[in-house]
Backbone as CSV, one residue per row, in Angstrom:
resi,resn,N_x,N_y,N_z,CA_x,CA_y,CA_z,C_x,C_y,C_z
1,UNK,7.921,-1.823,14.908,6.770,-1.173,14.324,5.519,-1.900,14.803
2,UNK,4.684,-1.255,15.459,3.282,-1.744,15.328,2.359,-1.570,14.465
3,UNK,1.015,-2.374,14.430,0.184,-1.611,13.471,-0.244,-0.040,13.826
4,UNK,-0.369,0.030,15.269,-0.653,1.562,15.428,0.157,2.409,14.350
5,UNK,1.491,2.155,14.938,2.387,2.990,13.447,2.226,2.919,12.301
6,UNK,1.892,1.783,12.010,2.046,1.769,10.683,0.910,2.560,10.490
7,UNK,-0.648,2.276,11.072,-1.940,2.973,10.445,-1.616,4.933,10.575
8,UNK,-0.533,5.110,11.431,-0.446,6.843,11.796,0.430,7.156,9.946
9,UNK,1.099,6.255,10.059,1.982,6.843,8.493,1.119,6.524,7.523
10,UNK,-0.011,5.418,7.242,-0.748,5.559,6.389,-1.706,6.894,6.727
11,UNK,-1.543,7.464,7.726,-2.934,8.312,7.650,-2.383,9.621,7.665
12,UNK,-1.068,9.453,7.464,-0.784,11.127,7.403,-0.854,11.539,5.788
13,UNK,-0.566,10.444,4.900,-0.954,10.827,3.697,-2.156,11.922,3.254
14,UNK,-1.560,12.321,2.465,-3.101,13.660,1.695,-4.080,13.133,1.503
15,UNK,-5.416,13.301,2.168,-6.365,12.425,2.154,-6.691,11.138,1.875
16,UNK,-6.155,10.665,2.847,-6.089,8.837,3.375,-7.144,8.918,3.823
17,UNK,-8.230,7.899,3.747,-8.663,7.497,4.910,-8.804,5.817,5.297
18,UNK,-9.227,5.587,6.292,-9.356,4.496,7.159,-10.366,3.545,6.504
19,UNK,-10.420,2.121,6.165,-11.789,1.842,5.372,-11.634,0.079,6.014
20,UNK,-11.969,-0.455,5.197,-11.757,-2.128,5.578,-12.228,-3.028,4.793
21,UNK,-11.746,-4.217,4.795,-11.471,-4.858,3.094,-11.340,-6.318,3.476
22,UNK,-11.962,-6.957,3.291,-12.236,-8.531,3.749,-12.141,-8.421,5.411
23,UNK,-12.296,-8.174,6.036,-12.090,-8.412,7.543,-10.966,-7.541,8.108
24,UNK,-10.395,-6.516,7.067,-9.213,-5.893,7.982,-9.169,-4.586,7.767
25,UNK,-8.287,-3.790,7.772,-8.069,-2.545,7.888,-7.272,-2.134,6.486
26,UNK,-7.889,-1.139,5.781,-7.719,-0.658,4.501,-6.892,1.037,4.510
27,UNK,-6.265,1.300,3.684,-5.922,2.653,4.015,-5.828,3.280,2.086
28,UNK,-7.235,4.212,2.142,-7.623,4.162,0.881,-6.949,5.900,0.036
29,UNK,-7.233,6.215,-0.864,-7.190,8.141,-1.631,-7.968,7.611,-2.624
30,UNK,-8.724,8.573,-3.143,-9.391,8.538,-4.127,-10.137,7.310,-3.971
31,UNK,-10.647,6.500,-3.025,-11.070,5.419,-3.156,-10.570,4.080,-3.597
32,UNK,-9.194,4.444,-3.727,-7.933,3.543,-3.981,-7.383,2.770,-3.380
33,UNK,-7.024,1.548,-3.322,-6.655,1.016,-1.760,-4.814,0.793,-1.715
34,UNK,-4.063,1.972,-1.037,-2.656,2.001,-1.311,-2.463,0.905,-0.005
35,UNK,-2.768,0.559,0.745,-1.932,-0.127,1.648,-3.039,-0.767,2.798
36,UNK,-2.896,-1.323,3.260,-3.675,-2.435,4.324,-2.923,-2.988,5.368
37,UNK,-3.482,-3.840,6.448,-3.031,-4.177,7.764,-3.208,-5.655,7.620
38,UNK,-2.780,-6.504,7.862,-3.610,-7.956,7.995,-3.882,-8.266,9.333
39,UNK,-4.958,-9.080,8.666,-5.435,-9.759,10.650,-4.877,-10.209,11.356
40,UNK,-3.434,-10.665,10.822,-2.217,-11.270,11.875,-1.854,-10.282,12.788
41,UNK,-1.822,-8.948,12.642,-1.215,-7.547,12.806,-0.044,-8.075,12.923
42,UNK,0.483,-8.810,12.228,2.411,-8.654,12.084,2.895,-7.832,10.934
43,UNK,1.745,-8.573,10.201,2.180,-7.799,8.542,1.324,-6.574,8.599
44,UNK,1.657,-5.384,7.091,1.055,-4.599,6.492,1.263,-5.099,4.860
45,UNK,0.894,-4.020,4.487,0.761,-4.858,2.604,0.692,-2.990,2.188
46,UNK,1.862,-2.905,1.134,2.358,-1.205,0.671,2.176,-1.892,-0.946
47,UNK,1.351,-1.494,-1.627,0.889,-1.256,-3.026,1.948,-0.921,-4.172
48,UNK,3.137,-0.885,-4.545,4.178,-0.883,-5.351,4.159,-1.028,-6.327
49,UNK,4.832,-0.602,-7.461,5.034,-0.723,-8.952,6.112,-2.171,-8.571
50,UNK,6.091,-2.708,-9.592,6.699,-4.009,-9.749,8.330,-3.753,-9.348
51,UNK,8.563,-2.905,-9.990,10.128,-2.168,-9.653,10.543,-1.496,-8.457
52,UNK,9.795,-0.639,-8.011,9.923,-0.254,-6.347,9.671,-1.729,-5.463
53,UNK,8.928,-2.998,-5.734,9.036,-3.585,-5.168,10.639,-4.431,-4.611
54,UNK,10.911,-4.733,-6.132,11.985,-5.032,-6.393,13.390,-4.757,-5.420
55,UNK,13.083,-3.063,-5.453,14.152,-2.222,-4.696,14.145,-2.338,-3.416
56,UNK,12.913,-2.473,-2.930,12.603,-2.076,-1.196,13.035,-3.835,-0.947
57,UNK,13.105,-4.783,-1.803,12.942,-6.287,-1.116,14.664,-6.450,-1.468
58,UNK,15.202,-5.845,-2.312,16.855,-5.988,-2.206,17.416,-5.180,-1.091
59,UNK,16.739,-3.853,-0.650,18.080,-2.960,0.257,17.288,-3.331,1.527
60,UNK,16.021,-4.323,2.193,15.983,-4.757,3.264,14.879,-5.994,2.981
61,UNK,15.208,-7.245,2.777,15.140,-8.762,2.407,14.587,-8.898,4.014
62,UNK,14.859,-8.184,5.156,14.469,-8.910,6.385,12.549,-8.286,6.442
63,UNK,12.277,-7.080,5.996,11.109,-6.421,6.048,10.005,-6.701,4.318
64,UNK,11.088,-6.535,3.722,9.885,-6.913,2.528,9.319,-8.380,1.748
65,UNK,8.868,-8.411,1.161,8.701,-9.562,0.701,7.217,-9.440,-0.280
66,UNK,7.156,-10.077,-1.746,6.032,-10.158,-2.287,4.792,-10.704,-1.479
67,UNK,3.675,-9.653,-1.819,2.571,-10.882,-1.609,2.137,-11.945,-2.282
68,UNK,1.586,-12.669,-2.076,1.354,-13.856,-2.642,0.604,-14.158,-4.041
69,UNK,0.850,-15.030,-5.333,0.412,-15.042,-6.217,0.067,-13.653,-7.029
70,UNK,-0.347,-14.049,-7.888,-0.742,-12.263,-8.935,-0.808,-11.079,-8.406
71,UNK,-0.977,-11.009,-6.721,-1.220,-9.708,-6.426,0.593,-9.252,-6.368
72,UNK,1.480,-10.477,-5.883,2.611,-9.751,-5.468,3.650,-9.648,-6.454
73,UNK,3.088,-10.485,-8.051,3.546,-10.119,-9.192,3.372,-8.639,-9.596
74,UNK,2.138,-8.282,-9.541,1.922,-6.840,-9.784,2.432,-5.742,-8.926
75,UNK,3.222,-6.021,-7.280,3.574,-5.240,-6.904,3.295,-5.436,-5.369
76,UNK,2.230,-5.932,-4.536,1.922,-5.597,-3.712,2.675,-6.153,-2.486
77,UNK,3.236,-5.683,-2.085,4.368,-5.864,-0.955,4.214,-6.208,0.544
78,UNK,4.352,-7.086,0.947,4.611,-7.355,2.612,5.326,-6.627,3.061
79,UNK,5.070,-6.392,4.364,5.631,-5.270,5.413,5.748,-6.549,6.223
80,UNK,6.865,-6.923,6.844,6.923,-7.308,8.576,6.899,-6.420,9.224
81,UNK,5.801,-6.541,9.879,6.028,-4.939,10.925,7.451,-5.071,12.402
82,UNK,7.743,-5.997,12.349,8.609,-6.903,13.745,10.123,-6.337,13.119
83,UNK,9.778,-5.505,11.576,11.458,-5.505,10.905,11.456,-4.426,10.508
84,UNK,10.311,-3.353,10.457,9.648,-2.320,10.255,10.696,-0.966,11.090
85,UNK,10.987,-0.080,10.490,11.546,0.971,10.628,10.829,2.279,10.124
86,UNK,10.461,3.438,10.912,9.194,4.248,10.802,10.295,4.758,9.214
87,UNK,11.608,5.116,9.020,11.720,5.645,7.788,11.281,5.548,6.646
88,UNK,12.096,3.675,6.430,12.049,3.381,5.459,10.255,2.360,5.009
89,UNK,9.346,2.680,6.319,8.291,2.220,5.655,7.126,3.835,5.215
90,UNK,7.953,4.671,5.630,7.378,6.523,5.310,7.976,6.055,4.016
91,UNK,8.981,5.459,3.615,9.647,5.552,2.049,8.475,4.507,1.144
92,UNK,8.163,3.948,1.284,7.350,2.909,0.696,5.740,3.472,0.593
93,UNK,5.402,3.675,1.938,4.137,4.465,1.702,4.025,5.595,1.084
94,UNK,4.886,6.551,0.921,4.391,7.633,0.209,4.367,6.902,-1.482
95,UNK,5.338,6.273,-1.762,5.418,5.679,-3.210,4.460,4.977,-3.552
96,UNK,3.570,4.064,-2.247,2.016,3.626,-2.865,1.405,4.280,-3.134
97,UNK,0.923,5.600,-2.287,0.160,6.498,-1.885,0.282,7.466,-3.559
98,UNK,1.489,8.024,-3.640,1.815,8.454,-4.844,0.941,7.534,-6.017
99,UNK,1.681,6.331,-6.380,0.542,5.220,-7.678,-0.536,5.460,-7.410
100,UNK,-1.133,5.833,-6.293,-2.735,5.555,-6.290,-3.230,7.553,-6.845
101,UNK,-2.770,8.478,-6.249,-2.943,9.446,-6.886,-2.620,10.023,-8.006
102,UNK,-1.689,9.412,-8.519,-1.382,9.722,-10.211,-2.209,9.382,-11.010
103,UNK,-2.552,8.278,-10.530,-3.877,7.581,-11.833,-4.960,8.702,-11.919
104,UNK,-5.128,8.646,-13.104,-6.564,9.576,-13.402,-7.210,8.505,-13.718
105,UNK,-8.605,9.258,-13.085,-10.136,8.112,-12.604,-10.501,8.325,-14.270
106,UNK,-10.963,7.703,-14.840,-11.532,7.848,-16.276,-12.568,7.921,-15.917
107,UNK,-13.319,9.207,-16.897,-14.578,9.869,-16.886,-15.329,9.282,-18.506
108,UNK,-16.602,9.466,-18.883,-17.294,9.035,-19.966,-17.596,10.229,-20.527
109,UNK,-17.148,10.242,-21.634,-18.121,11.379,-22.642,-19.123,11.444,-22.419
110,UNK,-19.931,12.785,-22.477,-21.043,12.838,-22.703,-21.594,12.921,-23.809
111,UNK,-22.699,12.248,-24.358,-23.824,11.878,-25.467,-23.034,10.727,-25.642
112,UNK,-22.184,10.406,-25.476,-21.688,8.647,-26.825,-22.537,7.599,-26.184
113,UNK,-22.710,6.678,-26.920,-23.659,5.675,-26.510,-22.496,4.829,-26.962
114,UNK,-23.428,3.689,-26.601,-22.815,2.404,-27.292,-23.476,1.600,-27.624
């Protein structure tokens, strides 16, 4: 897997687009950030519920792996791209991509003050 690939499967998602986020390459919906590239371009980083992480790092231990500290408690997943298989990282991205569009954006009443 290269990053080229990887950025074509982030971008086939339903309105993905392309953005950038400390120095690298972001792949956003709704202004959401489901998945990213790092500046190494070895890795990618797929946005996960704590439990899909779980799953994708037991049925291939050579490609996944938490990210580091609180972010990879909450979910956010290493990609080796060098271990990367276009399937099973289409399986992971749509499941970020998915968390980031389920959320509803919270809107404010109108007149309430505070």
């Amino acid at each position: 897997m290269t990053p080229h690939a990887f950025r074509k499967i982030a971008l086939r998602m339903q309105d993905a687009v392309e953005g950038a986020h400390m120095g690298h390459p972001d792949f956003r919906a709704r202004g959401k950030i489901f998945a990213t590239l790092a500046p190494d371009k070895k890795h990618g980083m797929v946005k996960l519920t704590p439990d899909q992480q779980i799953q994708f790092m037991l049925a291939r231990p050579e490609m996944f792996e938490p990210a580091s500290g609180a972010w990879g408690r909450q979910g956010c997943t290493m990609v080796r791209l060098d271990a990367a298989d276009e399937e099973t990282l289409g399986e992971a991205m749509t499941l970020a991509w998915q968390g980031i569009v389920a959320k509803k954006t919270p809107t404010r009443r109108a007149g309430k003050k505070r």
